[in-house]
VEXDREN-2710 file (C-alpha; in Angstrom, 1 decimal):
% VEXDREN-2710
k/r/px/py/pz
1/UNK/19.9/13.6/-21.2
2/UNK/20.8/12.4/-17.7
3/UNK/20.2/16.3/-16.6
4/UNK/16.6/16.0/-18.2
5/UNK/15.9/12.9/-16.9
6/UNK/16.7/13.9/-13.4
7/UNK/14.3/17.3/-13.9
8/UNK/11.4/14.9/-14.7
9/UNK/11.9/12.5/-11.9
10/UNK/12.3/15.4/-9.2
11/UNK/9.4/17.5/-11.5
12/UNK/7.0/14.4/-11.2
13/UNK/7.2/14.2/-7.3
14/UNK/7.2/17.8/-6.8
15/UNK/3.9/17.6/-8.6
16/UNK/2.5/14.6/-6.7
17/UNK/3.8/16.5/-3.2
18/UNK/2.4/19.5/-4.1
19/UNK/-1.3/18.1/-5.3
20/UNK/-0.8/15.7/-2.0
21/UNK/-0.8/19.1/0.3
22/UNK/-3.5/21.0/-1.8
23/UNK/-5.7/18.3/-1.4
24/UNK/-5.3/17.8/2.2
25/UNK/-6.2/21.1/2.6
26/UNK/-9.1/20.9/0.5
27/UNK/-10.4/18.4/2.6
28/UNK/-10.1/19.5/5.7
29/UNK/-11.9/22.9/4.6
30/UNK/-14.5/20.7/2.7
31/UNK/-17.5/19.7/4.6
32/UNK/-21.1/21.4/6.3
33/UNK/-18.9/23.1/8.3
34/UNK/-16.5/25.6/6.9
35/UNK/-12.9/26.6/8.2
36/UNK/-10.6/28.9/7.2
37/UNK/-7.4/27.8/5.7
38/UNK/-6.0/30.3/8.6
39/UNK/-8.2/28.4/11.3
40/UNK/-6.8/25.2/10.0
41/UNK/-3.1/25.6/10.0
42/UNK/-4.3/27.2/13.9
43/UNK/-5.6/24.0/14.9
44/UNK/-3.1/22.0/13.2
45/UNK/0.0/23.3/14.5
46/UNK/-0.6/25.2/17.2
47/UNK/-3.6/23.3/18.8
48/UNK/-5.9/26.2/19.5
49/UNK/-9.0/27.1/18.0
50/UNK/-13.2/27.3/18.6
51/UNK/-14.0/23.6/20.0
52/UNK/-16.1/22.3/17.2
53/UNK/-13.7/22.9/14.4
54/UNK/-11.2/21.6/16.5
55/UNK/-13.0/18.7/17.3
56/UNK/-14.4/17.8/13.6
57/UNK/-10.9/18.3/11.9
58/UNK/-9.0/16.3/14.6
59/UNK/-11.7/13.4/15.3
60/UNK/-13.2/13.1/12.1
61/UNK/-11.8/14.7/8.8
62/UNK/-7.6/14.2/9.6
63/UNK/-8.3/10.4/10.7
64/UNK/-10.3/10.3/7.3
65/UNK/-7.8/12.2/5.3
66/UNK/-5.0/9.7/6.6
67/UNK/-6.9/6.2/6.0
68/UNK/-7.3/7.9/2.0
69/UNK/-3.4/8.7/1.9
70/UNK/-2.5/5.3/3.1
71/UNK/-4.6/3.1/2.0
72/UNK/-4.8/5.0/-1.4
73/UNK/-0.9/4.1/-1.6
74/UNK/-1.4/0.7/-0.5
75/UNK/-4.0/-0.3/-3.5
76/UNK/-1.7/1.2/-6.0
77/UNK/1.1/-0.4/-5.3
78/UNK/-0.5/-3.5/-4.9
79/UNK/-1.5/-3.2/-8.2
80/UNK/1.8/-2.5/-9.4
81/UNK/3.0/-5.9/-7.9
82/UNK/0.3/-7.3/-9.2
83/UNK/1.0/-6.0/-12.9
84/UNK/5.0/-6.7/-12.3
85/UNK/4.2/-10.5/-11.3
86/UNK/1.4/-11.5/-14.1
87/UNK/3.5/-9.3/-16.7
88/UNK/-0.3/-7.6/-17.5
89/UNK/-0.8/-3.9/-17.7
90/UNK/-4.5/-4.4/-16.1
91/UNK/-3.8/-6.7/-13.5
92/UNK/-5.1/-4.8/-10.1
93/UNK/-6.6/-6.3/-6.7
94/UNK/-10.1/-5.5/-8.2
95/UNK/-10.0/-6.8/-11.2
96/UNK/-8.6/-9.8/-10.8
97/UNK/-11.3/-10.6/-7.7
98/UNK/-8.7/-10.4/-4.9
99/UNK/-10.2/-7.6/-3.4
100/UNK/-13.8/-9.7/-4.1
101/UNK/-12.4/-12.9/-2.8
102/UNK/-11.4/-10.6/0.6
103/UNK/-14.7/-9.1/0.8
104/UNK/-16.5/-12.4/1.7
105/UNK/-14.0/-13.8/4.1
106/UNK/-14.2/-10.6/6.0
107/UNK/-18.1/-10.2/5.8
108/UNK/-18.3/-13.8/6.8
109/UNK/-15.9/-13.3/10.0
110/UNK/-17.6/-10.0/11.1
111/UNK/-21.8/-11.8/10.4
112/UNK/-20.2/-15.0/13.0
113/UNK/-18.5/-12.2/15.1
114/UNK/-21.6/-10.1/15.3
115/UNK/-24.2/-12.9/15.8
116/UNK/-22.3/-14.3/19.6
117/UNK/-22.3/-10.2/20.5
118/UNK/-18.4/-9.9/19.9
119/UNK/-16.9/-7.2/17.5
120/UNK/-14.5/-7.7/15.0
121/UNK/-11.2/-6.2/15.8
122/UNK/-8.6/-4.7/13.4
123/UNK/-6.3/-7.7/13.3
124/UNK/-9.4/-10.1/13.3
125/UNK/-10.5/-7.4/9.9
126/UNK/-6.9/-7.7/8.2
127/UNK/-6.3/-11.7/9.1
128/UNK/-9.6/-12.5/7.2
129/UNK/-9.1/-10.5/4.5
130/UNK/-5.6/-11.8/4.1
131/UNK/-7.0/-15.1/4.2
132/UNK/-9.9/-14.8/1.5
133/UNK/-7.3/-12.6/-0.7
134/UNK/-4.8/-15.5/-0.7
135/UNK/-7.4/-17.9/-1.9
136/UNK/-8.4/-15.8/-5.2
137/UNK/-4.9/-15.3/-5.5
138/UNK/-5.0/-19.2/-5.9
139/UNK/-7.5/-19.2/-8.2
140/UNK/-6.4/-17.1/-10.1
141/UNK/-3.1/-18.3/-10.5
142/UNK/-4.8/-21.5/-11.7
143/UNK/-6.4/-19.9/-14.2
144/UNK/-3.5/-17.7/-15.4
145/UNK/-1.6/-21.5/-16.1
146/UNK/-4.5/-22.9/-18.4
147/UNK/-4.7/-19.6/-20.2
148/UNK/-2.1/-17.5/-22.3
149/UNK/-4.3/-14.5/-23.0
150/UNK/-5.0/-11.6/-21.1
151/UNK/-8.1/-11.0/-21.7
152/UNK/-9.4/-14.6/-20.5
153/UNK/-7.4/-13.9/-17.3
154/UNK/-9.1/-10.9/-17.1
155/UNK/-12.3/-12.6/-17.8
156/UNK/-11.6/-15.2/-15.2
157/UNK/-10.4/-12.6/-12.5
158/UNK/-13.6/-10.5/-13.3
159/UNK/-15.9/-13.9/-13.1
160/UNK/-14.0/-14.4/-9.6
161/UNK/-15.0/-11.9/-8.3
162/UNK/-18.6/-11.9/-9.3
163/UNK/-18.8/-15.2/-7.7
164/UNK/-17.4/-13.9/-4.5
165/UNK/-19.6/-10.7/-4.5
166/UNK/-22.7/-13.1/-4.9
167/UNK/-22.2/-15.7/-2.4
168/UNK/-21.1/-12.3/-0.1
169/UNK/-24.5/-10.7/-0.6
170/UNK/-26.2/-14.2/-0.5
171/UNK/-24.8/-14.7/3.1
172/UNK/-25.7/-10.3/3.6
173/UNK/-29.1/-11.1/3.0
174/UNK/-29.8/-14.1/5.7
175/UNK/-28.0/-11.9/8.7
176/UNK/-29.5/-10.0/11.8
177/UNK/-30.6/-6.4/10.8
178/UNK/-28.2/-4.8/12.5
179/UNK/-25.6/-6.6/10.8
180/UNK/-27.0/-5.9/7.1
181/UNK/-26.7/-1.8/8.1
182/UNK/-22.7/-2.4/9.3
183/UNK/-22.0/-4.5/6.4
184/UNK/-24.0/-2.5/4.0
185/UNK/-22.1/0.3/4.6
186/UNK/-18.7/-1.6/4.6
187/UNK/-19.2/-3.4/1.2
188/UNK/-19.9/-0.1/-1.0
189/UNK/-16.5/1.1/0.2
190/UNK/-16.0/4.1/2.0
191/UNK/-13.2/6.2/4.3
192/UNK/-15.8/7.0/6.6
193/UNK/-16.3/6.3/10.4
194/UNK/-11.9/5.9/10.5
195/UNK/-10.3/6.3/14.1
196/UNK/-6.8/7.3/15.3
197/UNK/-6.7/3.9/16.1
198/UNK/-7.6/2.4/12.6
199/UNK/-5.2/4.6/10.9
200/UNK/-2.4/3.5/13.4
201/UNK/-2.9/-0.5/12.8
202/UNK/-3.3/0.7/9.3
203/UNK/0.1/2.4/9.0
204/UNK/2.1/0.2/10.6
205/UNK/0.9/-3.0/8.6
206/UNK/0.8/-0.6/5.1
207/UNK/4.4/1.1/6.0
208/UNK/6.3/-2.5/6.9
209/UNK/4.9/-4.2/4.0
210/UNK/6.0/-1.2/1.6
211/UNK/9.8/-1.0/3.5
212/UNK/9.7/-5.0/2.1
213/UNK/8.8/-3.9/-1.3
214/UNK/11.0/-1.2/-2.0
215/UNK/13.7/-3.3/-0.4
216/UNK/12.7/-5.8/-3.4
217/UNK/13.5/-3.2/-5.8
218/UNK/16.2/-4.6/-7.8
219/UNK/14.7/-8.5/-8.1
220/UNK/11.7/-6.5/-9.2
221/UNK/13.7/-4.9/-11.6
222/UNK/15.3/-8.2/-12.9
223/UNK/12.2/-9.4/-12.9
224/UNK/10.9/-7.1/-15.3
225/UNK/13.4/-7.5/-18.2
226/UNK/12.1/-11.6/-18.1
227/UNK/12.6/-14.3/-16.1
228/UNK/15.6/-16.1/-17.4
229/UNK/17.1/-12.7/-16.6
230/UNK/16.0/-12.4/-13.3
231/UNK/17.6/-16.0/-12.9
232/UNK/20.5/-15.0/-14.3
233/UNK/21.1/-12.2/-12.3
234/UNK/20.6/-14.4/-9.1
235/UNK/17.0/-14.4/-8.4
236/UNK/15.4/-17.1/-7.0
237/UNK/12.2/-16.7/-9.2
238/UNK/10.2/-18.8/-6.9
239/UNK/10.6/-17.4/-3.5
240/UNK/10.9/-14.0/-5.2
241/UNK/7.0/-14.8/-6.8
242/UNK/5.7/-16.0/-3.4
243/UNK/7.0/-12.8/-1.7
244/UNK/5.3/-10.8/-4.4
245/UNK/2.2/-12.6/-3.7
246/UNK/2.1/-11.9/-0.2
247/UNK/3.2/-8.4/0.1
248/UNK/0.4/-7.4/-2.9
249/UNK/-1.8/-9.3/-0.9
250/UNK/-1.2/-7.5/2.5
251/UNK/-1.8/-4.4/0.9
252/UNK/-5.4/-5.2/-0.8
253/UNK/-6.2/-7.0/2.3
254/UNK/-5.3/-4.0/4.8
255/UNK/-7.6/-1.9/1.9
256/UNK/-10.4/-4.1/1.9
257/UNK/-10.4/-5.0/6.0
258/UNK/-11.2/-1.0/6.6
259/UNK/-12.4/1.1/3.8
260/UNK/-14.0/-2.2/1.9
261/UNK/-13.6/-2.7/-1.6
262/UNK/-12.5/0.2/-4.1
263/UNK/-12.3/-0.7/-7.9
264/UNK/-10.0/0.5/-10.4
265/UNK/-7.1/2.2/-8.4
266/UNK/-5.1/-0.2/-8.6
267/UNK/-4.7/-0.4/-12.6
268/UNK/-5.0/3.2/-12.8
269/UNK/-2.7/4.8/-10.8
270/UNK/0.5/2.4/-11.5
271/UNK/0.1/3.5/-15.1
272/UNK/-0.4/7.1/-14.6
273/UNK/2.6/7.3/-12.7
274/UNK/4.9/5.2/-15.2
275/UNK/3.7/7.4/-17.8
276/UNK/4.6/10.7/-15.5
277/UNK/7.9/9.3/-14.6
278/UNK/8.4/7.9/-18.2
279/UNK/9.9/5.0/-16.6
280/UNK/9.4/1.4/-15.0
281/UNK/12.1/1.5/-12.1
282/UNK/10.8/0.1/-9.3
283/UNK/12.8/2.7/-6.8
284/UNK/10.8/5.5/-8.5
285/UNK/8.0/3.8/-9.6
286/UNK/7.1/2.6/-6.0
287/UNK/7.6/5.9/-4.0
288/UNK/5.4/7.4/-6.6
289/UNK/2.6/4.8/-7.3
290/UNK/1.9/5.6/-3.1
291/UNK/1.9/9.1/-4.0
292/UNK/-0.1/8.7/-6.5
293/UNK/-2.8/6.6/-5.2
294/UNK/-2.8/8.6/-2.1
295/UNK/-3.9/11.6/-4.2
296/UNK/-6.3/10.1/-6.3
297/UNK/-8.3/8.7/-3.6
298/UNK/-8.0/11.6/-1.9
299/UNK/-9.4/13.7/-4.8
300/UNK/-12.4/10.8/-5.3
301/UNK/-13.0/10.6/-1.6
302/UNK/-13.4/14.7/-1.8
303/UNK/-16.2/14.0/-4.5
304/UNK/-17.7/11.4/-2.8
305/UNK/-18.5/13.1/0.2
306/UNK/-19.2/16.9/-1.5
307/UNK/-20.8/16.8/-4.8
308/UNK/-24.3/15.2/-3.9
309/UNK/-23.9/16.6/0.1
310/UNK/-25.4/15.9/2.3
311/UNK/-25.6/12.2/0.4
312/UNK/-22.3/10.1/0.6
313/UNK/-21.9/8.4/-2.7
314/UNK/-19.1/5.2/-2.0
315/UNK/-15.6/5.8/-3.4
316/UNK/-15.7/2.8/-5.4
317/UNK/-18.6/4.5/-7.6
318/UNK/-16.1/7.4/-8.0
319/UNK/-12.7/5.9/-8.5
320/UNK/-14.5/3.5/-11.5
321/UNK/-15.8/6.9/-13.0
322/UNK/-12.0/8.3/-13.4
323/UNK/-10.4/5.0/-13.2
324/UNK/-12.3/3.1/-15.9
325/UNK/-11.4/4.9/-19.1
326/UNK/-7.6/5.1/-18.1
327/UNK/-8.0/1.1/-18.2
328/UNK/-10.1/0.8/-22.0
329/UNK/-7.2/3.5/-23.1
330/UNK/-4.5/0.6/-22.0
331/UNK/-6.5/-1.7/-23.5
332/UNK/-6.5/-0.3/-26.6
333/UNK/-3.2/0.9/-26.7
334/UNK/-1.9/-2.8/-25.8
335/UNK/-4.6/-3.9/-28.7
336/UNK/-3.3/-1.6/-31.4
337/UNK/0.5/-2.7/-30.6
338/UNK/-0.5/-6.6/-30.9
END
């Protein structure tokens, strides 16, 4: 059994690599202009090639390719942090209204920014976000002790974030034109328009705060077999739920602060992978929810910008259209076993 159980883990991540690479390379081929998978491993590892391939793989599809892969990892396994700490199989950054509740505290920063002629730099991006995360967080956490049932703190997390996308497009509406087009753009959520630079504040903020969290791997585990448990076992439940809280919250908030808001990967992907793996551990379960995310939103991002070409439909529209019924199938499962 240990044999078999070994073959599924290393099975599971050999599949995850291997659709990782495929899709990278599907991406960089993908686009009005066509190159050769021969052209592209050219460009890529020897750094020779005609000038505007080079240029549009290098300056605009990798930087692209790399904000999906990490930020893609980051939502999913702050949805898995998310699901560990409220004990809820459909608790995600998006549902709850975190991402929502990060969305107007960074499209407030960037309409005061914009209207005294300054720009809003990555830390300013992230900081904000952070800050408007925390308080849903909050909220929500008052709600989740006046109500028991999931499905009212699902309700709450989803009126939450309403409220937040409201007040967001109240404030949307009142700004300078040229503000309205940047934050337009922004608030559907999309990979587009990344930098070298926006992927390298991106990886260092997304790769620290995931060293953290795997390092948390066995309170997680504790964690996860109850509370009393966890105390048992030497936890110290309270700082371990603030650390949760922060590191999930990082994550989303890095997500939201450059690609905007995506729905649904966050509750998706954590249970796809747990069903792959067939297991809960967090030291396999974390690896491979990043994985995981990063190829899904690779794979929706890749639909996004192809299917309807030359038209860029937002990746949130996609990743609800694949994401969606994987959440009403939890649903129901978790109905059926109540």
């Amino acid at each position: 059994m240990k044999s078999k159980t070994k073959l599924r883990y290393i099975g599971s991540f050999v599949i995850l690599l291997v659709l990782l690479f495929v899709l990278v390379v599907w991406n960089i081929n993908s686009g009005s202009i066509h190159v050769s998978v021969g052209d592209i491993l050219r460009i890529l590892f020897l750094r020779e090639g005609e000038e505007t391939s080079y240029q549009i793989i290098w300056s605009i599809r990798l930087p692209r390719i790399c904000a999906a892969v990490i930020l893609g990892g980051a939502l999913s396994v702050s949805g898995f942090l998310l699901q560990t700490f409220f004990n809820n199989p459909i608790a995600g950054p998006f549902v709850l209204g975190i991402s929502s509740g990060a969305k107007l505290v960074v499209a407030l920063s960037m309409i005061w920014l914009l209207g005294r002629g300054m720009s809003a730099n990555s830390a300013v991006l992230i900081l904000s976000a952070f800050v408007g995360s925390l308080i849903s967080m909050g909220f929500v956490l008052a709600v989740s002790r006046k109500v028991k049932q999931m499905s009212m703190l699902v309700i709450s997390g989803v009126m939450i974030g309403y409220i937040c996308s409201a007040v967001t497009d109240f404030v949307v509406t009142f700004a300078d034109d040229s503000n309205i087009v940047n934050l337009h753009n922004w608030s559907l959520g999309s990979f587009s328009g990344m930098s070298w630079g926006n992927v390298k504040v991106m990886a260092v903020v997304v790769f620290v705060t995931l060293i953290l969290t795997f390092l948390m791997s066995k309170p997680i585990s504790a964690y996860q077999l109850g509370e009393v448990y966890a105390q048992n076992m030497g936890v110290n439940i309270r700082l371990f739920r603030v650390a949760l809280i922060l590191l999930s919250s990082i994550l989303s908030a890095c997500v939201t602060a450059f690609a905007g808001p995506i729905s649904f990967v966050g509750i998706a992907v954590p249970h796809l992978v747990k069903s792959l793996l067939k297991t809960a551990k967090p030291l396999l379960v974390i690896p491979g929810c990043f994985l995981g995310g990063a190829v899904f939103c690779l794979f929706c991002d890749l639909i996004a910008r192809t299917v309807f070409a030359p038209v860029e439909l937002s990746i949130s529209s996609v990743t609800a259209v694949f994401g969606a019924p994987v959440v009403l199938y939890i649903m129901i499962k978790r109905q059926r076993k109540a």
